[in-house]
Every structure is written in structure tokens, then in C-alpha cells.
C-alpha positions, -999 to 999 in steps of 0.1 A, spaced: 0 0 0 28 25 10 45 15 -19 28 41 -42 35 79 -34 0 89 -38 -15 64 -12 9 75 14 -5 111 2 -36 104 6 -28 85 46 -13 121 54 -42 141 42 -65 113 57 -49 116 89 -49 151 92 -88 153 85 -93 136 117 -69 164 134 -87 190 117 -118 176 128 -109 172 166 -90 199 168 -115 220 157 -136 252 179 -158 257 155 -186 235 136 -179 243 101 -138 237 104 -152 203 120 -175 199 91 -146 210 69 -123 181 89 -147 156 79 -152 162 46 -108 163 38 -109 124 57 -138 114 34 -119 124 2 -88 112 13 -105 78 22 -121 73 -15 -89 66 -32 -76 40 -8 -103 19 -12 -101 9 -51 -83 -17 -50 -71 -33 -91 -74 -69 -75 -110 -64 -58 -140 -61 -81 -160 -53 -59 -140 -22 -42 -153 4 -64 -185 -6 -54 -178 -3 -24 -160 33 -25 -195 44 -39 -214 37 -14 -193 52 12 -191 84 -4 -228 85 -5 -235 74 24 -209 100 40 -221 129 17 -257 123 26 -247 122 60 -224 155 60 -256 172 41 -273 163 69 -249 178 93 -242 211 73 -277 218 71 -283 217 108 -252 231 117 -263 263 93 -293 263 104 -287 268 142 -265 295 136 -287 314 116 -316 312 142 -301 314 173 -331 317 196 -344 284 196 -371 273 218 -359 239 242 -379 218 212 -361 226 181 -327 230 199 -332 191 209 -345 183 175 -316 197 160 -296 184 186 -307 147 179 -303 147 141 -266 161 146 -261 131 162 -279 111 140 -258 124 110 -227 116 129 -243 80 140 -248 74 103 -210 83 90 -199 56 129 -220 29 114 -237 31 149 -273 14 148 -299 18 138 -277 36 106 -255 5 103 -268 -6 75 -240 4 45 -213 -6 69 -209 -42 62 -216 -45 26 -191 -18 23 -167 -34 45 -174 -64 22 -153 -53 -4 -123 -40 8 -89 -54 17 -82 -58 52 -54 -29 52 -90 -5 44 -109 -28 67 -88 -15 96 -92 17 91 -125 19 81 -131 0 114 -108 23 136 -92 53 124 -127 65 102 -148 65 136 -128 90 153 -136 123 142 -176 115 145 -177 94 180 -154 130 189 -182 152 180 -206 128 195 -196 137 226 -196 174 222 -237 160 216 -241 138 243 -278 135 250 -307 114 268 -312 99 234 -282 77 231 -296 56 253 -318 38 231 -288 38 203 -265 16 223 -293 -9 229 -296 -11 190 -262 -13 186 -255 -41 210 -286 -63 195 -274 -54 160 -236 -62 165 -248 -98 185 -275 -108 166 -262 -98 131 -230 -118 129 -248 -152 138 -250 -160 100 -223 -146 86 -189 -167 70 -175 -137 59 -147 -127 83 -146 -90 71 -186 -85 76 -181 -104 113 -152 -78 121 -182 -54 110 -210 -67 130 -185 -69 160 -172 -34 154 -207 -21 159 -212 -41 187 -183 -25 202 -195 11 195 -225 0 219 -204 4 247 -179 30 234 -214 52 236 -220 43 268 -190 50 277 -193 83 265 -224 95 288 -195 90 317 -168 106 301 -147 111 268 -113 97 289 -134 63 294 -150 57 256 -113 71 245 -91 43 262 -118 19 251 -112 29 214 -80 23 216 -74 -13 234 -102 -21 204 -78 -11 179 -55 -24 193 -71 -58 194 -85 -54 161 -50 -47 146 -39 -83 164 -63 -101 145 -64 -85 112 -26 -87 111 -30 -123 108 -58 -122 83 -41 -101 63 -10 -123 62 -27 -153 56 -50 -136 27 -81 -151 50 -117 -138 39 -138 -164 44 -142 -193 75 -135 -215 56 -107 -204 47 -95 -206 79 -97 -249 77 -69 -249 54 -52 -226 74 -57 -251 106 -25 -269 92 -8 -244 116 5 -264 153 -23 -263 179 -3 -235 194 -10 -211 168 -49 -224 166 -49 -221 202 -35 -180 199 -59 -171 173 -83 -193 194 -74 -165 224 -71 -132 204 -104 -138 197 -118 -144 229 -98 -109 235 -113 -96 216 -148 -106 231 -137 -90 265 -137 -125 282 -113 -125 310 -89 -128 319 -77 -113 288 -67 -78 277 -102 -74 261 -119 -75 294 -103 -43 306 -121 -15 291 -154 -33 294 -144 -39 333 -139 -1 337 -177 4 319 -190 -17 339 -177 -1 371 -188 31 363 -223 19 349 -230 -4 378 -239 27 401 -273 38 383 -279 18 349 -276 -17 362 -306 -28 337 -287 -11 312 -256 -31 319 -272 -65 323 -282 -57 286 -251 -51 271 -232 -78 292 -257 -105 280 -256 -95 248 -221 -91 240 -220 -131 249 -237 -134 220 -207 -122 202 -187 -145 220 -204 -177 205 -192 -170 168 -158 -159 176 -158 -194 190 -175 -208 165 -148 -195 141 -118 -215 158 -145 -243 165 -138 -265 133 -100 -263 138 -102 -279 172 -131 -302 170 -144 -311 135 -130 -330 108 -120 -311 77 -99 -316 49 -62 -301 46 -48 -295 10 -15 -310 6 -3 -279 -10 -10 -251 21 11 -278 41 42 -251 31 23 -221 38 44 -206 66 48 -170 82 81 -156 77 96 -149 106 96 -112 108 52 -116 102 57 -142 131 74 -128 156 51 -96 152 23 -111 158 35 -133 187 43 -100 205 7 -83 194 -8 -119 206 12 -116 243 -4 -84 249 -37 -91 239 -39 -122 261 -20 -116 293 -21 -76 287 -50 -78 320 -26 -100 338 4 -71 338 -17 -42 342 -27 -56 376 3 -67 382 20 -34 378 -11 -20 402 -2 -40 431 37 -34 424 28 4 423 
């Protein structure tokens, strides 16, 4: 990817969007933010060797240009009339943060995310899944409201329910990403310190996983079979970055979630019973994924036997892997030591 000069142009202009965006005092520079990240992010996605990436591209720029319209045309309009009544100041309120809800993929707008997400590589995947939600989860909370509630609720039923039938690995990573911005909203109605250090132990844990998708050019479970003819230790790692990822502890994934829970568990117990039962849901087909390669029979083509990770790819990922699994166990290690 960073071998051609205009892709790494087009990262730096990308990135700098974002900053724009959340360094921003003003809602039209914000506006303006999101509008250099979304033009920045079009050319990355075509991809010569995916057919289905400039269908893909498409419907992410309309799906972000409806939802910038959306989000100019409030944003104009409460300046021009300041003195709004308590109504129409919420009303505007709440389809600001819908606007932003639909460029997050938050429910109920999550519809475009994972057929979109569908066909791109897994370099885009990432940071459609990570870097893309920044800017609008950062003006989200500059919107928090009442409202939000009923969001996260959607999202957590949505990112559970929707990845039950799904083989494709990239729309699972979608469905689970949306699960995840369930409780990065809820973590935002405490403060934007929690939902921020939750973002980032989810990329973090996404960027464990994908590394190895990406290196193994896995799309599809079963895809993963042929890749079983790894050693159990390698099944068993993936088997664990996964549950990681599902914030079962002990594991580094459980962290964030832990410190949501603890400040949740004070007034919206119901709330958290939801999301905690929910997100178990999630759980069952990341195990279902490493399921076959421990349990079933399946068959392994002769010629994958020699499809080995260099050693460089290996020893990354075995470091990523560490931290994801026993990254809970060191953290309170080093808070008893300290």
C-alpha cells in the first residue's frame, strides 16, 4: 500500500482530517475536517485486485455525503436562528447526532457498513473499522444526550444478533465493530477519557487479529480450515485473540469493558445486564470460528502444508498476541507493584 506515493499522500491528508476535525472550535472547520478524511479515504479503497472495491467506494461516499448534508444543514441552520425554543434546539440536537451515527455505522444507521466493509482489503478494513470513527464518536460527545440511550441498545442487539449468519470474516469484524460502539457510547455519557481508552485497546485488538488475516489472505471461515494446518499453538493463539477480543477475561479485552461496567454499575444496572448479555452473544461465533479447527474434521490441501509465516510476520504477531492475552494480567500486576 505504501509503496505508491499517492497512497501515502492520501494516509497524510487522511490523517490530518481527523486532526482538523478534533482539533477544531468551530462547527464548520469540523464539518470541513470531515469532509478532507472522506476524500482522502475514497482513493484507498479501489483496489485493481477487488471487483467489488469500487462498489464499495461508492457507497461510502454516499453514504458519508448524505450524512455530511445532513450535518451542514443543521449546523447552518442553528447558527442562523439562534433563539431556539428547548424543542427545536433538541430536535436539532438529535439529528446532529444522528448524522454523525450514520458516518460511525452506529445502529440503527449501520446498514451500509458491512456491505461496504465487504469489499475491501483488510489494510482499508482497519481503518474503516478504527481510524474513520474517530472524528464523528469526537463530536458525538460534544452532543451527548438522553437519546443515546436507546442507540447503544440497537447497537449491542445489532452487533450480537447480526453476525450469527455470517462466513464472511470481514462483515463479522463489521458486525463486531458495531457491537463495540454500543459500549464505546456508553462510555461516552460518563466521560470522553473512558470511551477514549476503550477505542484504543479495540484497535489495538483489532490490529492483532487482522494482522493475521491479512498475512494469511483469509476472507472467508473457511478459509480458515486450510489454514488449521498451523500447530495447535498457533490455533490455540488465534483461538485466544479472539476471545480478547470478546472482553472474556482474563484477557486484555476484558479491561475496558471492566472499567464500563464499574462506572455503569452505580445507576444503569438494567442497562448493563443488557449489554453484558448480549455481548456473549458475540462471543459464540468468535468461538465458532476456531471451533472447526479444534473439533471437527475437515480436509487439509497437501499444498497449504508449506504455507508458513516468515519470521519477521511471526514474531510480530506473537508480540501483538502476548499483549492481547495476558495484557490484563500485567496491568494488575503493575497496580499491586505500584
Amino acid at each position: 500500500m505504501f509503496k505508491n506515493s499517492y497512497k501515502l499522500l492520501f494516509v497524510m491528508t487522511l490523517m490530518l482530517g481527523t486532526l482538523i476535525t478534533v482539533s477544531s472550535n468551530s462547527w464548520l472547520s469540523a464539518w470541513m475536517g470531515l469532509e478532507i478524511n472522506l476524500l482522502s479515504f475514497i482513493p484507498l479503497m479501489n483496489d485493481t485486485k477487488n471487483l467489488m472495491s469500487s462498489e464499495s467506494s461508492l457507497k461510502y461516499f454516499l453514504i458519508q455525503a448524505l450524512a455530511s448534508s445532513i450535518l451542514l444543514f443543521l449546523m447552518i441552520y442553528y447558527l442562523i436562528n439562534m433563539n431556539h425554543d428547548f424543542i427545536t434546539s433538541t430536535n436539532i440536537n438529535l439529528g446532529m447526532m444522528s448524522s454523525l451515527m450514520l458516518k460511525s455505522g452506529m445502529a440503527p444507521f449501520h446498514f451500509w457498513f458491512p456491505n461496504v466493509i465487504e469489499g475491501l482489503n483488510w489494510i482499508n478494513s482497519f481503518i474503516l473499522l478504527t481510524w474513520q470513527k474517530i472524528a464523528p464518536l469526537m463530536l458525538m460527545s460534544y452532543l451527548m444526550t438522553n437519546y443515546l440511550f436507546i442507540p447503544i441498545i440497537l447497537s449491542m442487539i445489532v452487533g450480537s444478533l447480526g453476525g450469527l449468519n455470517q462466513t464472511s470474516l470481514r462483515k463479522i469484524m463489521a458486525y463486531s465493530s458495531i457491537n463495540h460502539l454500543g459500549w464505546m457510547g456508553a462510555a461516552m455519557i460518563y466521560s470522553d477519557n473512558l470511551w477514549l481508552n476503550y477505542f484504543l485497546f479495540y484497535s489495538f485488538l483489532s490490529i492483532t487479529l487482522i494482522y493475521f488475516f491479512n498475512i494469511n489472505k483469509l476472507f472467508f471461515m473457511n478459509q480458515m480450515y486450510s489454514m488449521f494446518n498451523y500447530s495447535n499453538e498457533m490455533k490455540l493463539i488465534l483461538f485466544l485473540n479472539f476471545l480478547s477480543l470478546g472482553g472474556l477475561p482474563p484477557f486484555l479485552g476484558f479491561f475496558p469493558k471492566w472499567m464500563v461496567i464499574q462506572m455503569m454499575s452505580s445507576n444503569q444496572l438494567f442497562l448493563i445486564t443488557i449489554m453484558v448479555m448480549l455481548t456473549l452473544i458475540t462471543l459464540y461465533y468468535y468461538i465458532r470460528m476456531c471451533y472447526a479447527g479444534f473439533m471437527m474434521n475437515y480436509y487439509e490441501n497437501k499444498w497449504n502444508s508449506l504455507n508458513i509465516m516468515k519470521l519477521n510476520n511471526m514474531t510480530i504477531y506473537l508480540i501483538l498476541s502476548f499483549i492481547s492475552i495476558f495484557g490484563l494480567m500485567i496491568i494488575n500486576l503493575l497496580f499491586f507493584i505500584f
